[in-house]
C-alpha positions as a Python dict, from the first residue, in 0.01 Angstrom:
ca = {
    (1, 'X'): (0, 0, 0),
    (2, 'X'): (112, -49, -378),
    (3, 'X'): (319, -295, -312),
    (4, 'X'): (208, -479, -653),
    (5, 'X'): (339, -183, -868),
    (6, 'X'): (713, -247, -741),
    (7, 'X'): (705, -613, -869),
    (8, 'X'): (634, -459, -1215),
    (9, 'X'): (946, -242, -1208),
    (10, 'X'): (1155, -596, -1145),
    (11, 'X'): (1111, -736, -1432),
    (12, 'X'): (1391, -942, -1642),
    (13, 'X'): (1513, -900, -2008),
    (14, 'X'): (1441, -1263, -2023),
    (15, 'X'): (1024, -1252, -1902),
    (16, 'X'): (1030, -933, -2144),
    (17, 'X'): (1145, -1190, -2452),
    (18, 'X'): (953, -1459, -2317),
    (19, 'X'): (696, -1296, -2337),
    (20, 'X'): (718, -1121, -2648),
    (21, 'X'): (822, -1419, -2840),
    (22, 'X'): (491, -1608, -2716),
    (23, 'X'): (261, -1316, -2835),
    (24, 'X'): (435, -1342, -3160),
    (25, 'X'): (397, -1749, -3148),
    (26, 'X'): (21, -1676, -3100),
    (27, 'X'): (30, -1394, -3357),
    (28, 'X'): (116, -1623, -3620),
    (29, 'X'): (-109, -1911, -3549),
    (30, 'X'): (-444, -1639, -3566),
    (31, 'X'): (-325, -1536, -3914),
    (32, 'X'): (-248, -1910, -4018),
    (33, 'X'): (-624, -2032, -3868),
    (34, 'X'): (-772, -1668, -4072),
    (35, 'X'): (-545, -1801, -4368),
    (36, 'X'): (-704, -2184, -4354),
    (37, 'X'): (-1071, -2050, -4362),
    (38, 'X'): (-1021, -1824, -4627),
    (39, 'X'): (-869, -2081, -4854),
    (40, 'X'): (-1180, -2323, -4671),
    (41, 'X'): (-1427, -2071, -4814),
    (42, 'X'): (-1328, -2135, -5182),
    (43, 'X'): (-1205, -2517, -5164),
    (44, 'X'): (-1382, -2805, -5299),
    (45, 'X'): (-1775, -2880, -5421),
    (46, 'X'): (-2074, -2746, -5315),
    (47, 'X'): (-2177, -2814, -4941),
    (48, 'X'): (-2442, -3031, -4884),
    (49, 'X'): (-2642, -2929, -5217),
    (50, 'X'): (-2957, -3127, -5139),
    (51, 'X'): (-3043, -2870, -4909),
    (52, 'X'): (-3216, -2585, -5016),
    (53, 'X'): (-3130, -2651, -5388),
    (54, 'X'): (-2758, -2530, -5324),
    (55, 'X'): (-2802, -2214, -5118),
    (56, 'X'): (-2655, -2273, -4817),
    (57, 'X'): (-2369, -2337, -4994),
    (58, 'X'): (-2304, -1981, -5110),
    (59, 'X'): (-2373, -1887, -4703),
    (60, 'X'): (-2117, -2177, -4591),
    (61, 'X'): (-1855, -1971, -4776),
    (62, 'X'): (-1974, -1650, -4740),
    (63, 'X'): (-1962, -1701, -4379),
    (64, 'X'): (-1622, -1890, -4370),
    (65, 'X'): (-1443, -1610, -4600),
    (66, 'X'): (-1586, -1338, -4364),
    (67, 'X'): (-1432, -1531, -4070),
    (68, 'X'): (-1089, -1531, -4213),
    (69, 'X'): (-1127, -1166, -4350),
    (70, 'X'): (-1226, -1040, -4002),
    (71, 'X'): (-945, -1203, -3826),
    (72, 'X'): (-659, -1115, -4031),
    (73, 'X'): (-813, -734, -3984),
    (74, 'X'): (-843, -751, -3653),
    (75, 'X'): (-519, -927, -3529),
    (76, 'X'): (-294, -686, -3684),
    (77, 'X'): (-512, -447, -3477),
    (78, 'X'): (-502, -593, -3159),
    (79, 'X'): (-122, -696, -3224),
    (80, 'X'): (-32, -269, -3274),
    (81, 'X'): (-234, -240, -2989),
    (82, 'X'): (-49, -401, -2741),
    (83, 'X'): (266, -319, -2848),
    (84, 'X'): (180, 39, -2801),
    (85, 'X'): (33, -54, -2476),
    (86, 'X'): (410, -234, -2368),
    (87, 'X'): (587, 71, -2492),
    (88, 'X'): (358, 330, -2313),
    (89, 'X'): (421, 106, -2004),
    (90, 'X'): (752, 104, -2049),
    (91, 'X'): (803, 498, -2096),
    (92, 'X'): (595, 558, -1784),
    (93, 'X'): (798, 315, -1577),
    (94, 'X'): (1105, 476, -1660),
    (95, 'X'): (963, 816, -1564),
}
């Protein structure tokens, strides 16, 4: 009946790394893209200042800095998160 479960229990050092090395692959391209807009939010002259006498410019980068801020919070986040969810799945499958 839980057939599915005993396919979990087979798994190789090698799909274990694999895995782990891809999640750290991703990891580092979500802080890099966080990284770019924050350095986005404070680069160059004012965004399209015609409009609105300026003001949307202080939005642009106010949104853009936010963006990168909020990723590099959350990331480390979800990152802790699913190693403890590997390790908690590893401690109950060797129970």
């Amino acid at each position: 009946m839980l057939n599915f479960l005993e396919r979990q229990k087979q798994e190789t050092w090698v799909d274990t790394a694999l895995s782990i090395s891809i999640r750290f692959i991703v990891f580092g391209f979500i802080l890099a893209l966080g990284f770019v807009l924050i350095m986005a939010s404070n680069v160059g002259p004012a965004y399209l200042p015609h409009i609105m006498d300026g003001a949307l410019d202080f939005w642009t980068r106010m949104t853009l800095l936010s963006l990168g801020l909020l990723i590099w919070i959350i990331t480390p986040v979800w990152t802790m998160w699913m190693v403890l969810r590997y390790l908690y799945h590893c401690i109950i499958r060797n129970h």
